[in-house]
N, CA, C and O of each residue as an XYZ file, in Angstrom:
804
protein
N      61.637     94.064     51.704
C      61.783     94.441     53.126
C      60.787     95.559     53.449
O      60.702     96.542     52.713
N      60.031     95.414     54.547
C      58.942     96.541     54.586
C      59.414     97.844     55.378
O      60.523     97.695     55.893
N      58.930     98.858     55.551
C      59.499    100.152     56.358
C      59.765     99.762     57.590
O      60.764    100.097     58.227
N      58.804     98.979     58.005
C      59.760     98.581     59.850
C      61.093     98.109     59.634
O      62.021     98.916     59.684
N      61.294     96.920     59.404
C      62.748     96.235     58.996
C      63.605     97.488     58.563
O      64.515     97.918     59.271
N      63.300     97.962     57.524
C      64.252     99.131     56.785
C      64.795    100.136     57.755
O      65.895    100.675     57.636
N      63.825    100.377     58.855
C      64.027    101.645     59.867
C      65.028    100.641     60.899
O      66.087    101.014     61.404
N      64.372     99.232     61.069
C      65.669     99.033     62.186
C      66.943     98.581     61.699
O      67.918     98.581     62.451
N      67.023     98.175     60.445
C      68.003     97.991     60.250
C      69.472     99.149     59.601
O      70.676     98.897     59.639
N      68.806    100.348     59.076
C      69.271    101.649     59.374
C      69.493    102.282     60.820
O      70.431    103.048     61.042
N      68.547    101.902     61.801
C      68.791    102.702     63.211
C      70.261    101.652     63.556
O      71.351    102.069     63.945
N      69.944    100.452     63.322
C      71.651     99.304     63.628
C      72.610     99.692     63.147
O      73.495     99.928     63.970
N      72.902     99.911     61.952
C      73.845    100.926     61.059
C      74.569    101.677     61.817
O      75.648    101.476     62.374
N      73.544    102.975     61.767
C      73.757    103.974     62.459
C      74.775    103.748     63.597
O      75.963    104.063     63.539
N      74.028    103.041     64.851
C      74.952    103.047     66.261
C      76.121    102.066     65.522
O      77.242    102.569     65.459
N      76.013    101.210     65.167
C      77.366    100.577     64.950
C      78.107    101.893     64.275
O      78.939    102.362     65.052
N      78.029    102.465     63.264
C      79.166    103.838     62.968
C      79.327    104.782     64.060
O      80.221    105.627     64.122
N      78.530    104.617     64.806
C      78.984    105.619     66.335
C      79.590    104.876     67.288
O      79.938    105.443     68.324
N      79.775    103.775     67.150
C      80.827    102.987     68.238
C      81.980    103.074     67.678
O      83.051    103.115     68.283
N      81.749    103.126     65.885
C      83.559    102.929     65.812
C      83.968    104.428     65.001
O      84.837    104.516     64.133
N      83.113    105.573     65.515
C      84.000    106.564     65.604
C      84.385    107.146     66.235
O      83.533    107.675     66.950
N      85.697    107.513     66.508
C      86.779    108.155     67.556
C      85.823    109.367     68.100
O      85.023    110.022     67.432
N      86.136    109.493     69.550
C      85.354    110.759     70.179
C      86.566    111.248     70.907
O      87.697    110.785     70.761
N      86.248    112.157     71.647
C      86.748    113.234     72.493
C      86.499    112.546     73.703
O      85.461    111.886     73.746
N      87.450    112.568     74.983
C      86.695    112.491     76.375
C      87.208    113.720     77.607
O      87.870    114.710     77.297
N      86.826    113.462     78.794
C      86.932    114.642     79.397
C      88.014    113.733     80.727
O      87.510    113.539     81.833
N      89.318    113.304     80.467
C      90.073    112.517     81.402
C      89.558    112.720     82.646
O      88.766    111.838     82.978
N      89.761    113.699     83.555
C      89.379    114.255     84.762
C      88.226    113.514     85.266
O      88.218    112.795     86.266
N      87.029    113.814     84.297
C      85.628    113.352     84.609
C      85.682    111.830     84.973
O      85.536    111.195     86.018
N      85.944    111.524     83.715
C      86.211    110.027     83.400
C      87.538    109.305     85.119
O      87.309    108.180     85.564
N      88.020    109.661     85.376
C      88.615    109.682     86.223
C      88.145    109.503     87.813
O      88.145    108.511     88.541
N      87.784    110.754     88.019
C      87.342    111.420     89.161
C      86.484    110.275     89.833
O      85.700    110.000     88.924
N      86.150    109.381     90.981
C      85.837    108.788     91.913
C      85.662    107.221     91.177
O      84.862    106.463     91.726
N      86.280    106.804     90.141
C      86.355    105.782     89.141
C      87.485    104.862     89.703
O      87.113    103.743     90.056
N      88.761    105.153     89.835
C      89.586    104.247     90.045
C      89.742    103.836     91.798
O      90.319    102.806     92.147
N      89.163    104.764     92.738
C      89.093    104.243     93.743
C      88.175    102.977     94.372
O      86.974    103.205     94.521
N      88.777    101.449     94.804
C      88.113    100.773     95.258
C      87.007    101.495     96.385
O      86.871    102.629     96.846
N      86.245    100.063     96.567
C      85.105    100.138     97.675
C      84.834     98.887     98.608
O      84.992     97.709     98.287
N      84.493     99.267     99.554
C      84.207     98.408    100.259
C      83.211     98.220    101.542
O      82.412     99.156    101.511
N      83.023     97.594    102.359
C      81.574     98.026    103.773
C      82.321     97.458    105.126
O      83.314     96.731    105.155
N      81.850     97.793    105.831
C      82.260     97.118    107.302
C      80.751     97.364    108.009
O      80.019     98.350    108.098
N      80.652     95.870    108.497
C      79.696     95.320    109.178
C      79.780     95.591    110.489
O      80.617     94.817    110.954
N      79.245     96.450    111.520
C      79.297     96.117    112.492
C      78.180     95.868    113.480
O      77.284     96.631    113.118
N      77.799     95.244    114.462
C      76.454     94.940    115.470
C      76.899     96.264    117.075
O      77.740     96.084    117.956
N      76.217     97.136    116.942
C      76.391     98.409    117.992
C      76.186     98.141    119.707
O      76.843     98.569    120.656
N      74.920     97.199    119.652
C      74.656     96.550    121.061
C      75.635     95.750    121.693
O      75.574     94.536    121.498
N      76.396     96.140    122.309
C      77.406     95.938    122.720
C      77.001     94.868    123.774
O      77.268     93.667    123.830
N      76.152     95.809    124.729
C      75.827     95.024    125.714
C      74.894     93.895    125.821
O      75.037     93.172    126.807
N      73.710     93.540    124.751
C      73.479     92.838    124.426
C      74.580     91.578    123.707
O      74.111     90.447    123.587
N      75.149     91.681    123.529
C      76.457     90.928    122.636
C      77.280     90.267    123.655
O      78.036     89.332    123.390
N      77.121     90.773    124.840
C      78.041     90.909    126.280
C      77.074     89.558    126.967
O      77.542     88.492    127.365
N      75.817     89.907    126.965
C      74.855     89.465    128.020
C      74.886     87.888    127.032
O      75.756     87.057    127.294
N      74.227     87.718    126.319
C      74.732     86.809    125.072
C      75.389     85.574    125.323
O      74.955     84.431    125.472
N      76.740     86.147    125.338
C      78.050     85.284    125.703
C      77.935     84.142    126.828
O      78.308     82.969    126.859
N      77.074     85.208    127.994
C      77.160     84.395    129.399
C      75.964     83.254    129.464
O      75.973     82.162    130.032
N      74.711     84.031    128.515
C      73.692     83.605    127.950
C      74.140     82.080    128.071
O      74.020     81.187    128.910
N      74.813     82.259    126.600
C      75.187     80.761    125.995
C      76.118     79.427    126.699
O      75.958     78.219    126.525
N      76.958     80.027    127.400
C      77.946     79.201    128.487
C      77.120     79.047    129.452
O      77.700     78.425    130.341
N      75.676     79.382    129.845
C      74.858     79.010    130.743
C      73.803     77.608    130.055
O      73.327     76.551    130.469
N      73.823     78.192    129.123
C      72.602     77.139    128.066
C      73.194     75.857    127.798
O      72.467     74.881    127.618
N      74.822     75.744    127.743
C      75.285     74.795    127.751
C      75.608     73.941    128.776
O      76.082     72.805    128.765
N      75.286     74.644    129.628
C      75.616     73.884    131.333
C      74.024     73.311    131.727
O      73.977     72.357    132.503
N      72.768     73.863    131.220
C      72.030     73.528    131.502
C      70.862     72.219    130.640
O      70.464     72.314    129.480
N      70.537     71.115    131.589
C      69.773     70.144    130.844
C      68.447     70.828    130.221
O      68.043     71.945    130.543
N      67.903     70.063    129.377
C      66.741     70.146    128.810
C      65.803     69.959    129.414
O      65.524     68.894    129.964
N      64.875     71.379    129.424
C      63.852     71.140    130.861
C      63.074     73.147    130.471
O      63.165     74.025    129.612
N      62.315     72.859    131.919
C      61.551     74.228    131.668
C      62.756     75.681    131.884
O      62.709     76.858    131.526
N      63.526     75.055    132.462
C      64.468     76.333    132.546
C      65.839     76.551    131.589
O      66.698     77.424    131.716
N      65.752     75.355    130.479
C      66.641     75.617    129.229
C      65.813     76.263    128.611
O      66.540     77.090    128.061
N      64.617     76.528    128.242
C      63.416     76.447    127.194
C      63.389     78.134    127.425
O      63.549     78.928    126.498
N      63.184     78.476    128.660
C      63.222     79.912    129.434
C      64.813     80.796    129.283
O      64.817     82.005    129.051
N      65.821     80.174    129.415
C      67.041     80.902    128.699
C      66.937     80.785    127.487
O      67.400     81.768    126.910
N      66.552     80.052    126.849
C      66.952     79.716    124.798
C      65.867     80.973    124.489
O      65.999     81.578    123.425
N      64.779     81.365    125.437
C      63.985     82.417    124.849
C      64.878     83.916    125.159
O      65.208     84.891    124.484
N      64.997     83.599    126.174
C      66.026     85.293    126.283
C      67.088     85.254    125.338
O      67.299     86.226    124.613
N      67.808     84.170    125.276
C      68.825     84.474    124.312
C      68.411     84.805    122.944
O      69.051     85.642    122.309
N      67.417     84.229    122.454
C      66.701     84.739    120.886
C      66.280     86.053    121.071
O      66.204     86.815    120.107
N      65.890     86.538    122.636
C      65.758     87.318    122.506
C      66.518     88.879    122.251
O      66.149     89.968    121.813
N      68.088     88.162    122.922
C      69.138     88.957    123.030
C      69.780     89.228    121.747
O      70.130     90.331    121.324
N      69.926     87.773    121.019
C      70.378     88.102    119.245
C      69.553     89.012    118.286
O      69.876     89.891    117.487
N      68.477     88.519    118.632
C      67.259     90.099    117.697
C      68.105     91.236    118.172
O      69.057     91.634    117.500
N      67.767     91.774    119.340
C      68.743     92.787    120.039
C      69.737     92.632    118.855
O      69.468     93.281    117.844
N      70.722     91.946    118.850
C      72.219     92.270    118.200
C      72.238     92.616    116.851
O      73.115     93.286    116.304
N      70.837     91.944    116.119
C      70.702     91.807    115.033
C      70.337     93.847    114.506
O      70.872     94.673    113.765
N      69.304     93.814    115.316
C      68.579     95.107    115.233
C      69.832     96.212    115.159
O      69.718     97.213    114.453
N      70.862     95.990    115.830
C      71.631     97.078    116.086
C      72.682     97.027    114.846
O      73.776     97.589    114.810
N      72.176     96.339    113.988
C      73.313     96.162    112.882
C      73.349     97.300    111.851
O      72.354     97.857    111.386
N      74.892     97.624    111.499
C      75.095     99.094    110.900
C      76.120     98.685    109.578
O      77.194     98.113    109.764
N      75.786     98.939    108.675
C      77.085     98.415    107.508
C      77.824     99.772    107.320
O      77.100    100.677    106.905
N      78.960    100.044    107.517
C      79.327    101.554    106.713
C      80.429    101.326    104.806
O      81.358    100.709    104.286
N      79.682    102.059    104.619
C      80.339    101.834    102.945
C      81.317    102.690    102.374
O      80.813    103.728    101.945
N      82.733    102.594    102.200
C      83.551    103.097    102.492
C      84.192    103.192    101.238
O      84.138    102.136    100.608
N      84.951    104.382    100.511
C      85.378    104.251     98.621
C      87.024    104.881     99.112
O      87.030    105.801     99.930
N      88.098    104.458     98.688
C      88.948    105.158     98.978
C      88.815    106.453     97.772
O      88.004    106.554     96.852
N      90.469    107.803     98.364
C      90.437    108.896     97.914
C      91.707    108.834     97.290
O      92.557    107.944     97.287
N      91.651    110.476     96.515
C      92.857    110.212     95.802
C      93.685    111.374     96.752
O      93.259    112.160     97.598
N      95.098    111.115     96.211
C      96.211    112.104     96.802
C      95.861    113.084     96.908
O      96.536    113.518     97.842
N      94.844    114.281     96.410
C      94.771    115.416     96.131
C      94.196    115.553     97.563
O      94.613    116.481     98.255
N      93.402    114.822     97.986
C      92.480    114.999     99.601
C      93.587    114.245    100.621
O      93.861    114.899    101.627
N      94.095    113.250    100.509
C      95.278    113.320    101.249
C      96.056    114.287    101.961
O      96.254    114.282    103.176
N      96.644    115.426    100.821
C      97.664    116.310    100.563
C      96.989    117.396    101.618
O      97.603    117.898    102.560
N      95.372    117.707    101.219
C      94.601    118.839    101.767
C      94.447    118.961    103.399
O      94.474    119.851    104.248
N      94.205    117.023    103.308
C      94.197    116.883    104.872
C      95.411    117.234    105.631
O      95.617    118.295    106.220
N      95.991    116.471    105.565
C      97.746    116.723    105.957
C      97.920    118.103    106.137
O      98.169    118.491    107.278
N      97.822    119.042    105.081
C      98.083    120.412    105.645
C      97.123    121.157    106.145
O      97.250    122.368    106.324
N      96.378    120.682    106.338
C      94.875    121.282    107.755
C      95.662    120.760    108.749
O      95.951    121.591    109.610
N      96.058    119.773    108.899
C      96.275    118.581    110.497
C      97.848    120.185    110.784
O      98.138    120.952    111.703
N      98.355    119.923    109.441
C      99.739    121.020    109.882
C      99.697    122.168    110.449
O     100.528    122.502    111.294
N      98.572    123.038    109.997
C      98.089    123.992    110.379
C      97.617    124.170    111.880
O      97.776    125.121    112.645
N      96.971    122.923    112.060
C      95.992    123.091    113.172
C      96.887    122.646    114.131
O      96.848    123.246    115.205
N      97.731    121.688    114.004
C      98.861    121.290    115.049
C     100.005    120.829    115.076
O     100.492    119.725    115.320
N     100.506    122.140    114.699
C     102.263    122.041    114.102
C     102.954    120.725    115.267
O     102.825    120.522    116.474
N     103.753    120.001    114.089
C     104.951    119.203    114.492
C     105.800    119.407    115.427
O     105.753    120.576    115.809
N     106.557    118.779    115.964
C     107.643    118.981    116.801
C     108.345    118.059    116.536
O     107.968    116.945    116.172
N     109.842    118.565    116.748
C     111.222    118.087    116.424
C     111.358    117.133    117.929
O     111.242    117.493    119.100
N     111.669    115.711    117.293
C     111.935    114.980    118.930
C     113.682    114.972    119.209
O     114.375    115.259    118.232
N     113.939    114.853    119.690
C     115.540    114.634    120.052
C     116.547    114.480    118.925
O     117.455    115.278    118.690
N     116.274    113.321    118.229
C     116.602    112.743    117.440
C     116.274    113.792    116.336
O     116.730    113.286    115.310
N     115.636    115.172    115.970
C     115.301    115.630    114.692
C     114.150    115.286    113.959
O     113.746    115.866    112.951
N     113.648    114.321    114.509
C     112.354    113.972    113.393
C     111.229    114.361    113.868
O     111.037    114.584    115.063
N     110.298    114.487    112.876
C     108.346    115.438    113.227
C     108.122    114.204    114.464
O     108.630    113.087    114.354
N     107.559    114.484    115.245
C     106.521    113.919    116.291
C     105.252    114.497    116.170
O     105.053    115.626    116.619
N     104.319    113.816    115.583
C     102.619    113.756    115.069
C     102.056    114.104    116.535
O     102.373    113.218    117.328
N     101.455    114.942    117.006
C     100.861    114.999    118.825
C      99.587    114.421    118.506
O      99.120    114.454    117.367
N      98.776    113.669    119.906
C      97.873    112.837    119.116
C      96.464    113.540    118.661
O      95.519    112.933    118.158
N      96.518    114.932    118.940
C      95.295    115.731    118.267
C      95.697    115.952    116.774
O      94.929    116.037    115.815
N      96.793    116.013    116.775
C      97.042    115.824    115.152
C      96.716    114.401    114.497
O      96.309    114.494    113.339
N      96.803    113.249    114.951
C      97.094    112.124    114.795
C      95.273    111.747    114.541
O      94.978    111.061    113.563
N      94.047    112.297    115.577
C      93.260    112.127    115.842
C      92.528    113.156    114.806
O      91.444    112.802    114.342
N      92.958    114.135    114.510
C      92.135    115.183    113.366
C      92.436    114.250    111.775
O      91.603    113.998    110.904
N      94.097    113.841    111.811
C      94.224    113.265    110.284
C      93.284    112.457    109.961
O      92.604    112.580    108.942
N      93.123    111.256    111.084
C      92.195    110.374    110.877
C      91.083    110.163    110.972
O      90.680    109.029    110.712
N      90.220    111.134    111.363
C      88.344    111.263    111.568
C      88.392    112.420    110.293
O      87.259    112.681    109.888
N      89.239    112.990    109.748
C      89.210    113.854    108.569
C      89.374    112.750    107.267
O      88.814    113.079    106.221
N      89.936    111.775    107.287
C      90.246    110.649    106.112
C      88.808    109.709    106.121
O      88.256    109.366    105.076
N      88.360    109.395    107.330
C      87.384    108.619    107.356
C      86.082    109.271    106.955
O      85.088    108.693    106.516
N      86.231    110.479    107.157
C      84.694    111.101    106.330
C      85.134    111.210    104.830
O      84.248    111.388    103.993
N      86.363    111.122    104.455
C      86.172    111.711    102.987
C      86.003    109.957    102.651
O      85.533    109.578    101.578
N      86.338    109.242    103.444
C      86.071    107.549    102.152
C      84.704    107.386    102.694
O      84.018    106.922    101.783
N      83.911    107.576    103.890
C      82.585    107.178    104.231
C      81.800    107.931    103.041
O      81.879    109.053    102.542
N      80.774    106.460    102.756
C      80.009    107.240    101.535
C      78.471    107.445    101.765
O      77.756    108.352    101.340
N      78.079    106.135    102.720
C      76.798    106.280    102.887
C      76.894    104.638    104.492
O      77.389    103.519    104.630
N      76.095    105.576    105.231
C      75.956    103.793    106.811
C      74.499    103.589    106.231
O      73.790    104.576    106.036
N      74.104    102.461    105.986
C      72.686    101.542    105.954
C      72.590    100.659    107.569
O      73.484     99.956    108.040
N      71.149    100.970    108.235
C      71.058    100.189    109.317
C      70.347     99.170    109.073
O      70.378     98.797    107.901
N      69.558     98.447    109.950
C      69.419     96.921    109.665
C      68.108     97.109    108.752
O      67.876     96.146    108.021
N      67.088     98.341    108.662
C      65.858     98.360    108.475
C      65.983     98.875    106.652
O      65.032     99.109    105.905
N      67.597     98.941    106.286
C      68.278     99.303    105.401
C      67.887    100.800    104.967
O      67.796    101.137    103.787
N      67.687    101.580    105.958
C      67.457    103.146    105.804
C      69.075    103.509    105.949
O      69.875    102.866    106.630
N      69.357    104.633    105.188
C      70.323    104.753    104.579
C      70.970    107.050    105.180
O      70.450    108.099    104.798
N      71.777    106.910    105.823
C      72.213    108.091    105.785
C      73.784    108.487    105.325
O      74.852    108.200    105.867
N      73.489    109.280    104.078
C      74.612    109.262    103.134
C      74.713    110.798    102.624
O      74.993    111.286    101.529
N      74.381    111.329    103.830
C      75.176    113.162    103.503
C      76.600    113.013    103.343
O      77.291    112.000    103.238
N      76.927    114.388    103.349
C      78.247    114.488    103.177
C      79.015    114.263    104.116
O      79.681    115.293    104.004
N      79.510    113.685    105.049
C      80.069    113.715    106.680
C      81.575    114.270    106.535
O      82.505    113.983    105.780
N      81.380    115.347    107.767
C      82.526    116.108    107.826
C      83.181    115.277    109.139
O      82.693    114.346    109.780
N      84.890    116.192    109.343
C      85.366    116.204    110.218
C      85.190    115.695    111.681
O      85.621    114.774    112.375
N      83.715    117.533    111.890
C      83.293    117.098    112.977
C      82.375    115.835    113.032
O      82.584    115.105    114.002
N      81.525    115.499    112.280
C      80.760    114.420    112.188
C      81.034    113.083    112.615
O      80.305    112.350    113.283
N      82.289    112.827    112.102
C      82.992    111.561    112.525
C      83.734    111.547    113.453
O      84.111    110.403    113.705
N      84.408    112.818    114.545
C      85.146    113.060    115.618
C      83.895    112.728    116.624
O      84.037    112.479    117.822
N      82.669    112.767    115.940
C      81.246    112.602    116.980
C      81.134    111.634    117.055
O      81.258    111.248    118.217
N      80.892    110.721    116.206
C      80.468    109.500    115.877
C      81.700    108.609    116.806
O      81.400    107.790    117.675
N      83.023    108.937    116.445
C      83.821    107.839    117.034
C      83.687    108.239    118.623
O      84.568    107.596    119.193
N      83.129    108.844    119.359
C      82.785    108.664    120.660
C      81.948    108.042    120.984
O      81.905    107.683    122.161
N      81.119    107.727    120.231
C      80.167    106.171    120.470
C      79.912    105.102    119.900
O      78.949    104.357    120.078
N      80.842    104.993    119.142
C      81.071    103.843    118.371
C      81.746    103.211    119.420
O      82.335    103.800    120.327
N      81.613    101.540    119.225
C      82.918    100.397    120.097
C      84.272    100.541    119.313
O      84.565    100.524    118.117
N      85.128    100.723    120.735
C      86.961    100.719    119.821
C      86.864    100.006    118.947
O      87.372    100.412    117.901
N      86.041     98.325    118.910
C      86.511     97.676    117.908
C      86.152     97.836    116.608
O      86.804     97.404    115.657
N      84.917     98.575    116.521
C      84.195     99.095    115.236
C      84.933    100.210    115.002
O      84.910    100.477    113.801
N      85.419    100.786    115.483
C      86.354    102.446    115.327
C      87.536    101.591    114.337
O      87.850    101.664    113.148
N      87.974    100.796    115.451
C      89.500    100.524    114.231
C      89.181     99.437    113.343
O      90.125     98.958    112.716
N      87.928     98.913    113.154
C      87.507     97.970    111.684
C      87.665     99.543    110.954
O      88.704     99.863    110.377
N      86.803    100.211    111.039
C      87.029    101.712    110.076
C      87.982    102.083    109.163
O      88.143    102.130    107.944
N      88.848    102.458    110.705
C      89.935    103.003    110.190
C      90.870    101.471    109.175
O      91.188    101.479    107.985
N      91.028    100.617    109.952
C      91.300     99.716    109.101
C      91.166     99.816    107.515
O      92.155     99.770    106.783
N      90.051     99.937    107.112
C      89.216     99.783    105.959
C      89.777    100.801    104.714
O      90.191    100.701    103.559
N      89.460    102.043    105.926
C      89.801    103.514    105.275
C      91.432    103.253    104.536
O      91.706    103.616    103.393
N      92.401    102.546    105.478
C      94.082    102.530    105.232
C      93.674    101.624    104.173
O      93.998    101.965    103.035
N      92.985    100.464    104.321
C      93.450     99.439    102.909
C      92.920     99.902    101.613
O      93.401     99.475    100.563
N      91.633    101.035    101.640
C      91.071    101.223    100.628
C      91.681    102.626     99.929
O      91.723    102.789     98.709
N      92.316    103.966    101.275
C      93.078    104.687    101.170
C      94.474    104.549    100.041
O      94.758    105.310     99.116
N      95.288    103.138    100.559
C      96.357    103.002     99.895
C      96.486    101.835     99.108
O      97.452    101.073     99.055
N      95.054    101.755     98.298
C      95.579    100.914     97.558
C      96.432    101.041     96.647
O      96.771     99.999     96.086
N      96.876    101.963     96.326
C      97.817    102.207     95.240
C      98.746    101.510     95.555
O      99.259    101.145     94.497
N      99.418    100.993     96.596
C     100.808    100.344     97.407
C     100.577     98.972     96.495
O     101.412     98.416     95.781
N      99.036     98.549     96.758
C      98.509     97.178     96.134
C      98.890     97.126     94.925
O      99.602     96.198     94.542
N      98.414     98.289     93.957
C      98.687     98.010     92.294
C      99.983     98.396     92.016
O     100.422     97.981     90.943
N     100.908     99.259     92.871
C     102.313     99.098     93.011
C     102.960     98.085     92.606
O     103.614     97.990     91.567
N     102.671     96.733     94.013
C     102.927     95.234     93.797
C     102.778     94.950     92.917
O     103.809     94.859     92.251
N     101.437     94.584     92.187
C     101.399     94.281     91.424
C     102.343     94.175     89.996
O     102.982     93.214     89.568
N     102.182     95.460     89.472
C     103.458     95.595     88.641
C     104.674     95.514     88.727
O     105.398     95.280     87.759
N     105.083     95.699     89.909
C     106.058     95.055     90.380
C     106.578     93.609     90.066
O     107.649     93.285     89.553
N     105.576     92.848     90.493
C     105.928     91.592     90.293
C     105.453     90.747     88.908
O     105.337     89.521     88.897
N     105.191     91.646     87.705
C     104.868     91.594     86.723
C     103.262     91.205     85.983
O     103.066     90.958     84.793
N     102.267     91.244     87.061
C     101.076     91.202     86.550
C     100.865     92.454     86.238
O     100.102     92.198     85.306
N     100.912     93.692     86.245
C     100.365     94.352     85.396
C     101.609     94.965     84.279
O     102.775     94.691     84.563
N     101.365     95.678     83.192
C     102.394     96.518     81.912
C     103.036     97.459     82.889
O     102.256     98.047     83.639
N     104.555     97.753     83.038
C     104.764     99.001     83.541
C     104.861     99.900     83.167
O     105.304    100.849     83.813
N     104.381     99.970     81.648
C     104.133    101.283     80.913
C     102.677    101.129     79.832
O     102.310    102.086     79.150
């Protein structure tokens, strides 16, 4: 066997005895932004292009084939670029309880509860409205637009109390949507074991 062979087949050795000896790990680390799913929401921002579109097309269908179908089928290609261009993915990781817990008692702080008739907290909706533009920045991780340029600071509070004033309601509550299913998945792997696909110990 000549010195090359000899060296790789000692360097193989080697890592195989370092795979099967026991190490140390650092749980926390190992942990920390690992078990939370992920996910994106697609949305197209041109609203009004998307609008114009619609009428676009229920016109194109009423109309025969001729110089003035040929003349709408161009605006309308022209209107979908429009829709296309305005396209925004946001990429979204859920959090763990510990940022939950933090939020919740900022929202408490900032706008104590009230007892309704009945005894129970009533959420006022600036509380209701801080919990949730405060949850959605901690799962937002990074928005890519159509040209796939990418802005993925850290987004606070205020950032996203900004943002959802010009976002469309319906893109606001795909969000929040997203944020709750990716937020609680734990409810999910709950089920799960529950119903015996996963060990409950």
């Amino acid at each position: 066997m000549d010195e090359i062979n000899e060296q790789v087949v000692q360097d193989t050795l080697k890592l195989v005895e370092q795979a099967q000896e026991k190490g140390t790990f650092d749980i926390t680390a190992f942990a920390k932004d690992r078990a939370y799913p992920q996910d994106t929401v697609t949305a197209y921002l041109d609203v009004d292009a998307a609008y114009q579109l619609t009428f676009l097309n229920e016109k194109l269908s009423n109309t025969p084939a001729g110089k003035e179908y040929d003349a709408l089928e161009v605006e309308a290609n022209d209107l979908a670029k429009k829709i296309m261009e305005s396209k925004v993915v946001f990429h979204l990781r859920g959090v763990n309880q510990e940022i939950i817990e933090r939020i919740t008692e900022l929202c408490n702080k900032a706008y104590p509860t009230a007892k309704n008739s009945f005894g129970q907290s009533d959420e006022s909706e600036d509380w209701i409205r801080y919990w949730t533009t405060s949850l959605v920045a901690e799962n937002l991780v990074k928005i890519v637009n159509a040209n796939g340029d990418e802005d993925e600071k850290k987004f606070s509070q205020q950032d996203i109390a900004e943002l959802r004033k010009y976002l469309p309601k319906e893109v606001w509550e795909l969000i929040v949507e997203k944020m709750q299913q990716l937020t609680l998945a734990s409810a999910y792997f709950k089920g799960l074991t529950d119903a015996g696909f996963l060990p409950k110990s």
